[in-house]
N, C-alpha and C positions, 0 to 999 in steps of 0.2 A: 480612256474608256475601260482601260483593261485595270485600271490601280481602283476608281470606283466598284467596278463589279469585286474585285477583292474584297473590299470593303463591306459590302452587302455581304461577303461568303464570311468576312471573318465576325460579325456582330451574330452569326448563326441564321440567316435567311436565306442562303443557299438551294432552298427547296423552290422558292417564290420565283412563279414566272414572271420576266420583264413588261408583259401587257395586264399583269395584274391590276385591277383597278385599286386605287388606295382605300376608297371609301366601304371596301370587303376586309378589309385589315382589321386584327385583334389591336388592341391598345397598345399591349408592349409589342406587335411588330409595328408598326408605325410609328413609334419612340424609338426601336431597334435601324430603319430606314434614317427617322431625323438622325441618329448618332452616325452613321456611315456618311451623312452629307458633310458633317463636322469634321472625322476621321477625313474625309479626302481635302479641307481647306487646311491643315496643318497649322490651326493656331498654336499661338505661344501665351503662358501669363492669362488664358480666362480661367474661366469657371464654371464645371458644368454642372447642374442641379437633374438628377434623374429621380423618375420615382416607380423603383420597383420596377428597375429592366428584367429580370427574372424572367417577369408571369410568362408561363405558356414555355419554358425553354423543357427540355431535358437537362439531366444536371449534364452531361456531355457538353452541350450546346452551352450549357453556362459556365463552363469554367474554359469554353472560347473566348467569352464575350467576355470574362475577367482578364483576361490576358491582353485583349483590346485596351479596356478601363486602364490596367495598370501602363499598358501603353501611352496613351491619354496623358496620364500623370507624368509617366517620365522624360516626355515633351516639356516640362513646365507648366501643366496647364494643374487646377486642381478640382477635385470630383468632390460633390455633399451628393450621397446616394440613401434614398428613404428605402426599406429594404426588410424584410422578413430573412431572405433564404440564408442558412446558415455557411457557405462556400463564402458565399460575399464578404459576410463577417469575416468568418476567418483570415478572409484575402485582405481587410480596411487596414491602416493604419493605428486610425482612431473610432473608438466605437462609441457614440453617443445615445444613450438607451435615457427612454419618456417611462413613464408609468407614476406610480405602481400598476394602477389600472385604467379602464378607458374612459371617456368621457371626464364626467366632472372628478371621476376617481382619479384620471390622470393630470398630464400636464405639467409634471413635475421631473426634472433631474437625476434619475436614479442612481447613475452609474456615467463617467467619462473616464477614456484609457484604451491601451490597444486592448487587444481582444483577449490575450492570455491572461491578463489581469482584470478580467471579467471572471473567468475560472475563480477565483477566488474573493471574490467580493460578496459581501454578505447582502447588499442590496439591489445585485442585477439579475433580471428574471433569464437574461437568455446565456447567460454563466455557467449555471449547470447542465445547457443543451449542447453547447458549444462545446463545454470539456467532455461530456457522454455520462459524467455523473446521472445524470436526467434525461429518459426518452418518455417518446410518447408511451403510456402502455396497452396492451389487448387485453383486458381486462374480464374477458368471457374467452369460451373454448376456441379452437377453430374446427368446421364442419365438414365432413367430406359430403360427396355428392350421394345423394340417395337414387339415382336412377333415374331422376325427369329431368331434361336438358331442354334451351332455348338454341336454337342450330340456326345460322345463317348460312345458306348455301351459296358459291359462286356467285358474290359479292363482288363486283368489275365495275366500280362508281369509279372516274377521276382515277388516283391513280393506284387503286385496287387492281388486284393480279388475280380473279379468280378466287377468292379465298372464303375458305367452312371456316367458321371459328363456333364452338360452341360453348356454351353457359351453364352451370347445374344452377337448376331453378330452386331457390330458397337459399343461397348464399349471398356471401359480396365478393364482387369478382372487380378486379383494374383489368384494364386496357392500359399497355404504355406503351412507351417508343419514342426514337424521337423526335424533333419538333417536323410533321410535316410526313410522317411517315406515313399518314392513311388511319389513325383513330377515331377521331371525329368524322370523317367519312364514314366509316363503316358504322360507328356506334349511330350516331347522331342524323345521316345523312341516309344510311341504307335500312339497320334492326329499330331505329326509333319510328321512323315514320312509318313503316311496313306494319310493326306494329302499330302504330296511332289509327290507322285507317283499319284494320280489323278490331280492337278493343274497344275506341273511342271515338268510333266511326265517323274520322275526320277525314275532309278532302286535301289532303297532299299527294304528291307525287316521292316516292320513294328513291334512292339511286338505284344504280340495275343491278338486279341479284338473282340467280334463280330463285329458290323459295323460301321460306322462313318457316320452320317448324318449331312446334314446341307453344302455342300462345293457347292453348287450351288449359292450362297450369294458370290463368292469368286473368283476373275480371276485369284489368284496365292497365294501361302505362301513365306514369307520369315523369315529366321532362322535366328538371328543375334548372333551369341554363342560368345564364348571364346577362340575359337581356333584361332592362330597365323595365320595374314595376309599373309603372307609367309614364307617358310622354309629357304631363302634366305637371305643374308644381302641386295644385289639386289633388293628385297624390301622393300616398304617404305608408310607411306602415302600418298606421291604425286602419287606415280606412279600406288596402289591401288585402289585411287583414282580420276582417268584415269586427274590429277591437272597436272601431268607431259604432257600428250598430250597437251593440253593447253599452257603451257612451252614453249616448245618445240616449237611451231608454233609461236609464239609468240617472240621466239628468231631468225627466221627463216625469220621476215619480217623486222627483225632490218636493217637499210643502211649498214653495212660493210658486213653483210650475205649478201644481195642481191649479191654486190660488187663482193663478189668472190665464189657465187654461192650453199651456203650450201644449204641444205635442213632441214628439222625438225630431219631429223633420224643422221643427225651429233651431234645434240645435246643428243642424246641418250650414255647414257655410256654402254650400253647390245651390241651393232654392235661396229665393226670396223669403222673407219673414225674419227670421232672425239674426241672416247676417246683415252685415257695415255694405250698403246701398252703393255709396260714393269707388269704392273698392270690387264691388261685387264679390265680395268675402275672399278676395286675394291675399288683401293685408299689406298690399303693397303699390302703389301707382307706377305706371311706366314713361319716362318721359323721353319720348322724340326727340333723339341729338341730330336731327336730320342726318346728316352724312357720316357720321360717327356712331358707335354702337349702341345700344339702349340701355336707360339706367334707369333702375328702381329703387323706387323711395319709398320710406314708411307712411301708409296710407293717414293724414293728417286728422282725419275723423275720428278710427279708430287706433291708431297707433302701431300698428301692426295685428291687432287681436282679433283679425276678420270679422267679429260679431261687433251687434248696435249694445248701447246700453242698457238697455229693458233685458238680454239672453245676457248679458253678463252679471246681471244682479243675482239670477239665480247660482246658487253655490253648491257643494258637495263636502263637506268638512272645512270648508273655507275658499274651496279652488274652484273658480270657476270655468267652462267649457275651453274658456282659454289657454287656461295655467295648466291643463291638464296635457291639451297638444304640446304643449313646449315645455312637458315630464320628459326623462329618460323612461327609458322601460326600470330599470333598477331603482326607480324612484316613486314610479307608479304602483309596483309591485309594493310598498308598503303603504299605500293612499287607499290602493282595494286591495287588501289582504284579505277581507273580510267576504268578498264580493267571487265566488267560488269559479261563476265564468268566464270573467275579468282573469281572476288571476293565476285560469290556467291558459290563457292565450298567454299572459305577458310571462309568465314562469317558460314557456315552450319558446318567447325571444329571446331568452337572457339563455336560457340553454346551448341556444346552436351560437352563441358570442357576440348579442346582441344586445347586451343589459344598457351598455351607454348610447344607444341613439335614439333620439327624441321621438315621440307618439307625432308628431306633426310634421317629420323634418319631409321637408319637399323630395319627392322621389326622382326629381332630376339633379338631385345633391348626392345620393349611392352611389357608391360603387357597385360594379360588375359583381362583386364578390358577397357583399352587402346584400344585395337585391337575390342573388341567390340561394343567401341562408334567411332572409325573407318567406321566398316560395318554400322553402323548407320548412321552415315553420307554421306556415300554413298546413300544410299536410300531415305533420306531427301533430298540430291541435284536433285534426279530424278524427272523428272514429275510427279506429283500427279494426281491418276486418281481414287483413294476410291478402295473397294473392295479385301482391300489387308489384308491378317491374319500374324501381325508382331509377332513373338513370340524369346523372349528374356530370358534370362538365367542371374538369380542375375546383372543386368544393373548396379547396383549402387559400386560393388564393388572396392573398392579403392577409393570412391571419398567422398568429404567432403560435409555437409550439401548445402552449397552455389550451388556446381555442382550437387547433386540431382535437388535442384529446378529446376537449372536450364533444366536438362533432362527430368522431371517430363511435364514442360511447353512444352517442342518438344512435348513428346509422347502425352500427350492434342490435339496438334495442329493434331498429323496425325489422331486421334481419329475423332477430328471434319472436318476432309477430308475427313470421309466414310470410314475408315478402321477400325479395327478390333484388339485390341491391347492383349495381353497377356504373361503375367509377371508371371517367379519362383521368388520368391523374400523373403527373412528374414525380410529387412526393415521394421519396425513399422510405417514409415512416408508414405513408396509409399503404406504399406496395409490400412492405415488411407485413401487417397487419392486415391483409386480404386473406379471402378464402383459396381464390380462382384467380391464376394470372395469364393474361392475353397479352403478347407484347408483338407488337407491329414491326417494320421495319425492310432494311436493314439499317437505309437513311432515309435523306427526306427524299420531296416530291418525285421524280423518275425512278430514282433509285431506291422506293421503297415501296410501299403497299402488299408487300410480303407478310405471312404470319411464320413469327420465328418461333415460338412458343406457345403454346398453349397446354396448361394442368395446373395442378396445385402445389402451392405456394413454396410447401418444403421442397418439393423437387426443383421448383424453379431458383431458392436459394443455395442449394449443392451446385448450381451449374456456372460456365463460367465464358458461353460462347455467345450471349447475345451484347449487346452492348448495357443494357438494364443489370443484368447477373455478373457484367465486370463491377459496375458502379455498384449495387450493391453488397458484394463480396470485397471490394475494394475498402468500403464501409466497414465491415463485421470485422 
């Protein structure tokens, strides 16, 4: 009993109590549990496939859990790890890098070799991250605090110790710490909801805190997490991101719609009328393996294209409501160039590093991280009016130094809108790149819920006492 709980401490779970239910676990700690059950059967000669243990660690916590991996290996066993964070890299053997770019842009071989000889190869994109040739940049000023703060007082959720942290209202501010330290409780758990219920006059329950000051600076919150767009295959990006109404009308004013009188809601695959009957605008049939899982197949009527053939005859430069769902965004973005609404919704996905996933693609096929610069995108499309407290949950997860920047650059811009930005975040590059830093801690669960820091940025890169400002300075 005593070499499995090792095992959970050394994959970095250490904080997780043993009556934790698993179905409240983040993705990589439930990847990070299945590797501890592995770690304690002591194979020889397999092979393990992980994808992106990282998310959610502290780099601390991760160059644990590399020490594990390279463990792993030199047992005999051998590791294929899918993988962004750059420690990993550096730590592989061999580094097999896809691109040049995503979707239909990638797919291709860019780069194979250990990692030092990525440094110099003229065709891998994460070569000059890795050598430090190339970081992300800040590409606008950094802000000091003008004098209105958002205050959480005596904050004692779970394993919170009492803690004030405060915010300057009109910045962008991280929270960090590490994994397990009490972030997410505090931001997500105590200032988000506290807030939600006075701005956005929702009924949640807040964790316990004395009071929250400072939400008069503020016309509303918005939480952009990680939870899945929809529970449906039904939905999708387009239609999350109301791209499908747009569509839809847009299909509706074509000459043969006129012609024979459709309306917007025929192009809709959720109602009766225009879609494929037999499917119920699925596109797909499900068949009953009785005692075995369920399989789907291309619905035989219409072929997967949800719609009948009468809504598919009508066209839009050739494409019709079909071809259109099963566009990337970086491909639709030259179909309506022309089309000013269209193509600043889809110019606002391709921004936050969304250019390659399909208008259609079923929204229980996202990722966590996906579905997050999703909801981002959404709120980027809307009117800007300042006065809004964005708060996000690890934003960068899953994406590569290129699509950080570029994320980094959005949330800059809504910052310099008048709002109010705030980031959980591990990153070393968006902690480097903040206004306001809040770092949690010391460790995890009992042993943290502490606030070890709190001020701005430069002070918190001169210093060298929390565990954040080792690893960071350790960096520089």
């Amino acid at each position: 009993r005593l070499a499995r709980l090792s095992f959970l401490n050394e994959v970095g779970l250490s904080y997780l109590t043993l009556n934790r239910r698993y179905n409240t676990l983040s993705g990589g700690e439930a990847q990070r549990v299945r590797l501890a059950t592995q770690l304690g059967m002591s194979l020889v000669g397999g092979v393990y496939l992980l994808d992106e243990p990282s998310i959610g660690l502290h780099p601390l916590d991760n160059l644990r859990l590399i020490r594990t991996l390279r463990g792993l290996q030199e047992r005999g066993n051998s590791l294929i790890i899918v993988e962004h964070d750059g420690d990993t890299m550096r730590a592989a053997d061999q580094l097999i890098e896809l691109g040049p770019g995503a979707g239909s842009e990638g797919g291709q071989l860019i780069f194979q070799g250990s990692p030092k000889a990525a440094h110099s190869s003229n065709t891998s994109r994460c070569g000059p991250f890795l050598s430090g040739q190339q970081r992300v940049q800040k590409d606008v000023d950094s802000l000091d605090p003008a004098g209105h703060w958002l205050v959480v007082c005596q904050a004692s959720e779970n394993n919170l110790k009492a803690v004030d942290a405060r915010f300057p209202v009109g910045l962008l501010s991280v929270v960090c710490g590490l994994s397990g330290s009490g972030k997410s409780t505090l931001v997500n758990g105590v200032l988000a909801r506290a807030a939600a219920i006075r701005l956005n006059r929702t009924k949640v329950i807040p964790g316990k805190h004395g009071k929250l000051e400072g939400l008069e600076h503020f016309r509303s919150v918005v939480q952009v997490d990680q939870e899945p767009i929809g529970r449906s295959p039904r939905s999708n990006p387009a239609t999350f991101t109301k791209l499908f109404d747009q569509l839809r009308l847009l299909f509706a004013k074509c000459s043969l719609a006129k012609i024979r009188g459709y309306k917007p809601s025929r192009f809709s695959f959720n109602v009766s009328g225009g879609r494929c009957e037999r499917c119920k605008g699925d596109g797909a049939i499900k068949l009953d393996m009785q005692f075995m899982a369920d399989v789907y197949a291309d619905c035989p009527s219409c072929h997967g294209q949800r719609y009948n053939r009468e809504t598919l005859d009508v066209r839009f430069k050739g494409y019709s409501i079909a071809d259109v769902l099963a566009m990337s965004v970086n491909e639709a973005m030259e179909v309506f160039s022309k089309q000013p609404r269209l193509a600043e919704r889809l110019r606002t996905l391709a921004d936050v590093g969304l250019g390659y996933v399909k208008l259609g693609q079923p929204a229980t096929t996202l990722s966590g991280g996906e579905a997050q610069r999703i909801k981002l995108a959404l709120e980027l499309s809307k009117r800007q009016q300042g006065e809004t407290l964005y708060i996000l949950d690890e934003p960068t997860t899953g994406l590569h130094w290129l699509d950080i920047q570029r994320l980094m650059d959005l949330l800059f811009k809504l910052r310099d809108a008048g709002n109010t930005i705030l980031i959980i975040e591990h990153d070393p590059e968006v902690i480097r790149m903040a206004d306001w830093i809040v770092e949690m801690g010391p460790e995890g669960g009992g042993a943290g819920g502490e606030l070890l820091f709190c001020g701005a940025v430069g002070e918190f890169l001169k210093g060298h006492e929390t565990p954040t400002q080792g690893v960071m300075n350790q960096d520089v």
